[in-house]
C-alpha positions as CSV (number, residue, x, y, z in Angstrom):
1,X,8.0,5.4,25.6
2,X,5.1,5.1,23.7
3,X,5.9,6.9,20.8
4,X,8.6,4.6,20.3
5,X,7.2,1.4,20.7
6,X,4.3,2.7,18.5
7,X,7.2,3.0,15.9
8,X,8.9,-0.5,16.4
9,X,5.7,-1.8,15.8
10,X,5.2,0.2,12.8
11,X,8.7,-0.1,10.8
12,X,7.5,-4.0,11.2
13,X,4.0,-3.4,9.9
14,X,5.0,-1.4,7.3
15,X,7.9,-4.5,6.3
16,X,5.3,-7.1,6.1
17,X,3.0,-5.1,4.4
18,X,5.3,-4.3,1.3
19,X,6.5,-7.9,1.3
20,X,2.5,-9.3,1.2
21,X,1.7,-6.7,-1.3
22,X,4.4,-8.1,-3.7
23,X,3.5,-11.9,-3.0
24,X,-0.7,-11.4,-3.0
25,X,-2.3,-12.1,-6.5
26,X,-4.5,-9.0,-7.5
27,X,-7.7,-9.8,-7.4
28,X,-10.0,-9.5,-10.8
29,X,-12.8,-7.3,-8.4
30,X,-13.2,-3.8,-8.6
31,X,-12.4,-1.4,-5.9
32,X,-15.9,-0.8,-4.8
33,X,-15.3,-2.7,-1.6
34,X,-12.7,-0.2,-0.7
35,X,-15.0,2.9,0.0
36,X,-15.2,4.6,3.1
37,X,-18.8,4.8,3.7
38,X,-19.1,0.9,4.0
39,X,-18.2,0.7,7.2
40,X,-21.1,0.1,9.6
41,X,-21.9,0.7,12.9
42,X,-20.6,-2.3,14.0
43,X,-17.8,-1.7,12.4
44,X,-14.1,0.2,13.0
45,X,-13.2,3.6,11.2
46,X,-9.6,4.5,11.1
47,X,-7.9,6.1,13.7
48,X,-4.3,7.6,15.5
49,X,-1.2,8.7,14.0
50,X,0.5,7.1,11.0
51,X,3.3,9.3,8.9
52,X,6.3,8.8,6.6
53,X,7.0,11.0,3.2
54,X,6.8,8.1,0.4
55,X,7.1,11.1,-2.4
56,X,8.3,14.1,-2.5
57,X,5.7,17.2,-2.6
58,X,7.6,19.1,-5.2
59,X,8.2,16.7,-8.0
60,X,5.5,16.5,-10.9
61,X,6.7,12.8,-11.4
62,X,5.9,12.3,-8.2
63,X,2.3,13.6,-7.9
64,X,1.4,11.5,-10.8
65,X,2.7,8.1,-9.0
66,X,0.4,9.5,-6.4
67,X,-2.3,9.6,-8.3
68,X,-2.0,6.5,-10.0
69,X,-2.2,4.5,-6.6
70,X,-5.3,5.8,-5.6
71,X,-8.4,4.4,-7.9
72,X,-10.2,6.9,-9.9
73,X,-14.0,5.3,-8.1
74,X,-12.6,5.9,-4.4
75,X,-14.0,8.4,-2.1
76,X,-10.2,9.8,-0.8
77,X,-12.5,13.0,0.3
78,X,-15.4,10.8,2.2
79,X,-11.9,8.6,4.0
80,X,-10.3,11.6,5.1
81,X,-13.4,13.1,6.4
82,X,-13.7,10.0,9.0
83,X,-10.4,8.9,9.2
84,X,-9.7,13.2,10.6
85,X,-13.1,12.4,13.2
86,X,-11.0,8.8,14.5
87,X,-7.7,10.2,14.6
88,X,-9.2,13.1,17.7
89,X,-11.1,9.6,18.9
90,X,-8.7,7.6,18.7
91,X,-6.4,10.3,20.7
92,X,-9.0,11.3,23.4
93,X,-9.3,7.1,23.8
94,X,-5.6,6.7,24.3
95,X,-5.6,9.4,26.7
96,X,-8.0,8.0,29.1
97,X,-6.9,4.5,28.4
98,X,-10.4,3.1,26.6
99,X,-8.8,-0.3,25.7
100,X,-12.4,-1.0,24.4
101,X,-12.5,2.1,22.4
102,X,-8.4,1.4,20.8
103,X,-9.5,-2.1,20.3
104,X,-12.0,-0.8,17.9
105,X,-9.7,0.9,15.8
106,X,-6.8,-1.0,15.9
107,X,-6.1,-4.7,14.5
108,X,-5.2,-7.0,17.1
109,X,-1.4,-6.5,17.0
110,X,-1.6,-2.9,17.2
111,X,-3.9,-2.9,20.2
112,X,-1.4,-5.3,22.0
113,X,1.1,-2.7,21.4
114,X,-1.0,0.1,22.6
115,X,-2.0,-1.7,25.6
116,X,1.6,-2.5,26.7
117,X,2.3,1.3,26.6
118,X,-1.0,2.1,28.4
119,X,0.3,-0.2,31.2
120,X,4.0,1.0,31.1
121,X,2.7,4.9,31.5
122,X,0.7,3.6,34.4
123,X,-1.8,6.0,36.4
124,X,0.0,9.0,34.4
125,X,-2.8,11.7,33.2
126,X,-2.6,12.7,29.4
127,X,-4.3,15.4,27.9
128,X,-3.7,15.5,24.2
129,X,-5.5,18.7,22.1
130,X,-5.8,18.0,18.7
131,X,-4.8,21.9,17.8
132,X,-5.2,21.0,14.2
133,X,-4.8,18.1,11.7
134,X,-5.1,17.5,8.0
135,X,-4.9,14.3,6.2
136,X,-4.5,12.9,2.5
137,X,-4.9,9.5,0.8
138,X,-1.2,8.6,-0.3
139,X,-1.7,5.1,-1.6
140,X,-4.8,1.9,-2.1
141,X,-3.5,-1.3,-2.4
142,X,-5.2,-4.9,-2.1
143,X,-4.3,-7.8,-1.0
144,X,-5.7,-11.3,-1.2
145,X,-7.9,-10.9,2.4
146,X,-7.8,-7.5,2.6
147,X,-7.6,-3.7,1.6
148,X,-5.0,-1.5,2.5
149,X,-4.8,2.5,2.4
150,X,-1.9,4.3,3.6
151,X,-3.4,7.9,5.0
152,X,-0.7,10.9,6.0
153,X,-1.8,12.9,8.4
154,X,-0.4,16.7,9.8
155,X,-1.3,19.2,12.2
156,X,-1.0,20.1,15.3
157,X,-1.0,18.9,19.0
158,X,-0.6,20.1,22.6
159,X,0.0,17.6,25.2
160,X,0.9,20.2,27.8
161,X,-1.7,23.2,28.5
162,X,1.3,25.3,29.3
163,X,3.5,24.4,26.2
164,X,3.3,25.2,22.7
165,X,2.0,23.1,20.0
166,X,4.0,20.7,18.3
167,X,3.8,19.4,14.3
168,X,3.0,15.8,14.2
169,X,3.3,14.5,10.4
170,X,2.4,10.6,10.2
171,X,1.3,7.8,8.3
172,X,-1.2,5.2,9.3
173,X,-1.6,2.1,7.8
174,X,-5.5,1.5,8.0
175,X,-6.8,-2.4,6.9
176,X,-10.7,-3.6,5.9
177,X,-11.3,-7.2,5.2
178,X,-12.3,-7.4,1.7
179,X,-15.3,-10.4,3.1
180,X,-16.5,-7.5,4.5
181,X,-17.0,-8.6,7.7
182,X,-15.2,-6.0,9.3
183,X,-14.3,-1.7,9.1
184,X,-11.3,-0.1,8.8
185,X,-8.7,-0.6,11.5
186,X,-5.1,1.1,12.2
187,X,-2.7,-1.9,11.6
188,X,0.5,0.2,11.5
189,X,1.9,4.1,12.0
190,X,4.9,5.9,10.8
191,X,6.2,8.8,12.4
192,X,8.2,11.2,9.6
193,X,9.7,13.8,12.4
């Protein structure tokens, strides 16, 4: 039940993203608002499960669109470092039902979504082990408010001690106000199995 709501709200994240992408005005600034590292400690790092193929791996064409949408002066090794450390948070907090913790990573819609879920699945116990996971930058945009970085991650999870792990591949949407007032945040996820 979760899963799928997480992906409702997602396919509509991911919608209004591409259609304010195309109607924001590029701002004249430079990305150096966009690296990881400025997030403080009051601030949000990036977190939970986000995943849809936007290229394929094989292609040569391909790798080079990749490449062109990520800005030569971001730190895609520093943001997958700490988005890799908030996706196990973000997990473990999801498990135990840390609104507090989820509403620190998530923007405000994505946390009502989460929250609903948390409520439908009740007194449940989850126990989620991050067996592995890997992540890459696919994409930096802005916008006129805000930054936008589209993050795949894969690996492995076990969400029952006595059952094998299962491949998770998934996209997150992560935001950061470009005032600066504010860390990254999961505003959308994708599921790609």
């Amino acid at each position: 039940m979760l899963m799928i709501g997480l992906l409702v709200l997602a396919v509509m994240v991911v919608i209004g993203l591409f259609m304010r992408r195309r109607a924001a005005a590029r701002d004249a600034a430079g990305p150096a608002g966009l690296q990881y590292a400025a997030t403080g400690a009051g601030s949000a790092t990036p977190t939970r499960r986000l995943d849809e193929p936007l290229l394929p791996a094989s292609s040569a064409a391909a790798a080079t669109e990749m490449a062109s949408k990520i800005p030569a002066d971001f730190d895609a090794e520093g943001f997958v470092r700490n988005a890799k450390v908030s996706f196990i948070r973000l997990q473990a907090a999801n498990d135990v039902g840390n609104l507090d913790d989820i509403r620190e990573f998530t923007t405000p819609e994505m946390f009502a979504e989460i929250s609903l879920n948390l409520a439908d699945r009740g007194k449940a116990v989850q126990e989620t082990e991050v067996v592995t996971i890997d992540a890459e930058v696919l994409e930096v945009a802005e916008e006129a408010t805000r930054y936008i970085v589209s993050l795949r991650f894969r690996g492995l999870i076990r969400e029952d001690k006595e059952a094998a792990a299962e491949p998770i591949d998934e996209i997150w949407h992560m935001v950061k106000p470009r005032d600066g007032k504010g860390g990254w945040v999961v505003a959308g996820i994708q599921q790609t199995l």
